[in-house]
C-alpha positions, 0 to 999 in steps of 0.5 A: 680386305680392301678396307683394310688396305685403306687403313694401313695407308691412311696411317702411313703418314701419320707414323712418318710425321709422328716420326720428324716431328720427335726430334723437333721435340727433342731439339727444341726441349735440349735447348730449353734444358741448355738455356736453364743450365746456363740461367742458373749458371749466370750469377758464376759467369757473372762473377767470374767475368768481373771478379776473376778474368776481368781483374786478371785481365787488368792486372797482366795490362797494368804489369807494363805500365807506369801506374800509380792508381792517381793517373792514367796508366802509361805503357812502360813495356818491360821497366817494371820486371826489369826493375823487380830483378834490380830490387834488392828488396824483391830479392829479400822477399823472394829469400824470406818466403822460399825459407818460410815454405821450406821450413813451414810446410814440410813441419805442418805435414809432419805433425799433420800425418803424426796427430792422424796416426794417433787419431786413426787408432781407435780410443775414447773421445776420438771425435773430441780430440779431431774437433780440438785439432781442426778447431786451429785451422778455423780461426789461425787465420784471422787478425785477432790471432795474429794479435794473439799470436804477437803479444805471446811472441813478443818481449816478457811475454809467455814464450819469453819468460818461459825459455828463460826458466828453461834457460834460453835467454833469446827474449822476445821472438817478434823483435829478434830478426833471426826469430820472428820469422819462426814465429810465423812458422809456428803460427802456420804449423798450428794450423795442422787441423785441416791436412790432418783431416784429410790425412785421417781420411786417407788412413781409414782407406787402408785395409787392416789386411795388409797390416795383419799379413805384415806382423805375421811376417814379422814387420815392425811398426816402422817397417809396416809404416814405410812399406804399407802406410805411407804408399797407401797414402801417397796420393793424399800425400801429394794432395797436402803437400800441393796445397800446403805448399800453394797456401805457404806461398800465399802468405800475408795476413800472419805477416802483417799482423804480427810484423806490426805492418812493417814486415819485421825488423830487417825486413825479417818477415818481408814475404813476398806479398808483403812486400807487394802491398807495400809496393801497391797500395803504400808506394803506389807504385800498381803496375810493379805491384801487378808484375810481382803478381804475375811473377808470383804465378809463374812461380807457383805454377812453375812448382806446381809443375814440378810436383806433378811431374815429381808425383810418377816416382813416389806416388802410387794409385790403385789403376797403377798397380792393377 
């Protein structure tokens, strides 16, 4: 008995060191596992640090200087958004890009979600077809096809001379002022490939139930589409509609390439960060180019917003109608 009262004791500080020693152990491994997150983490870090918030950084300081990229920056305070607003040529970019997301956006979603309802119905050659329509939103946005898309556009060419058999005399669209810029809406509604996609993978999502009790109460095709189809896919709607409208506002390489780097005749085609690289880079004038910048932010923010303030009227989620 009185060995047994011995072990018992002996083994009592052996379990309480056991004990606290576990989370040393397991303070000691969280930290291990924290510091190799974060190594791995580093190269991101990095580059976020000195590709990204750096730069930004940098740019927010140079919107109130007087800096032309040759002499050292010199703080100007609010003459560089003063002078912006004077500008008449600001306002003509902040005109031309507004109309091309107007008009652009809203037509690339169209046909985005007509093609994915075409596509969502079973047929041959279905993976075919979804790789023909998302090959454009690969390449539309390069250089090369901006030099396509301005020798199709420009005079006598193919669009030309077949609006003239049709016999719409307008010539070529690239030097037409009231044209030009429907030539790059055109180039951006070709690249309907990639909101298509995500339209396909939305419509896959609706179940084929509520379609069938629909026809049996006598739906039509455009009833069905309203009440079933396009709720369904209202929050990827919303998605295309908000990235779209982000990448409409973004607008530069098909500008540039096609306008011939003058932005159009009559400034046609002057967008908006069309108009900030030459202020930046042509006139170097970087800090009036830094503040166009950071009011082109705002500005998307400011829609971004909106959008998502918009979304609690017309978009509906599954948790909503649980």
């Amino acid at each position: 008995m009185g060995t047994a009262v011995t072990l018992v004791k002996d083994s009592v500080p052996t379990t309480r060191k056991a004990r606290s020693a576990a989370p040393v152990t397991k303070g000691r491994r969280g930290r291990r596992e924290n510091l190799a997150g974060y190594l791995f983490m580093s190269p991101w870090i990095a580059g976020f640090l000195l590709l990204t918030a750096g730069p930004m950084a940098a740019s927010l300081y140079f919107a109130f200087t007087d800096y032309n990229l040759f002499n050292s920056p010199k703080w100007v305070g609010l003459d560089n958004f003063t002078a912006m607003f004077d500008d008449p040529r600001w306002q003509k970019s902040v005109e031309v890009t507004a109309k091309y997301v107007v008009i652009g956006t809203p037509l690339k979603l169209l046909l985005a979600l007509g093609v994915a309802l075409l596509l969502a119905q079973s047929r041959r050659g279905q993976a075919f077809y979804r790789a023909a329509f998302y090959a454009p939103s690969l390449i539309g946005a390069s250089v090369s096809i901006g030099f396509v898309w301005r020798s199709l556009f420009s005079d006598g060419a193919v669009v030309d001379r077949t609006q003239s058999f049709l016999g719409f005399h307008v010539g070529g669209w690239v030097g037409n002022a009231d044209w030009v810029l429907y030539c790059l809406v055109a180039l951006t509604v070709w690249q309907f490939g990639a909101p298509m996609v995500i339209f396909l993978a939305g419509l896959k999502q609706v179940p084929r139930e509520l379609y069938e009790a629909a026809e049996m109460d006598g739906a039509g095709p455009f009833r069905r589409f309203w009440s079933i189809t396009l709720p369904m896919i209202s929050p990827v709607l919303f998605f295309n509609v908000l990235l779209e409208t982000i990448h409409s506002f973004q607008i530069f390489g098909s500008a540039y390439v096609v306008s011939n780097t003058y932005c159009g005749p009559a400034d046609a085609t002057l967008v908006y960060t069309c108009y900030l690289y030459q202020k930046g880079f042509k006139d170097a004038q970087m800090g009036f180019a830094a503040a166009m910048a950071w009011m082109l932010l705002l500005a998307v923010a400011l829609v971004t917003a909106v959008l998502f303030w918009s979304q609690k009227k017309w978009v509906h989620y599954e948790e909503d109608a649980r």
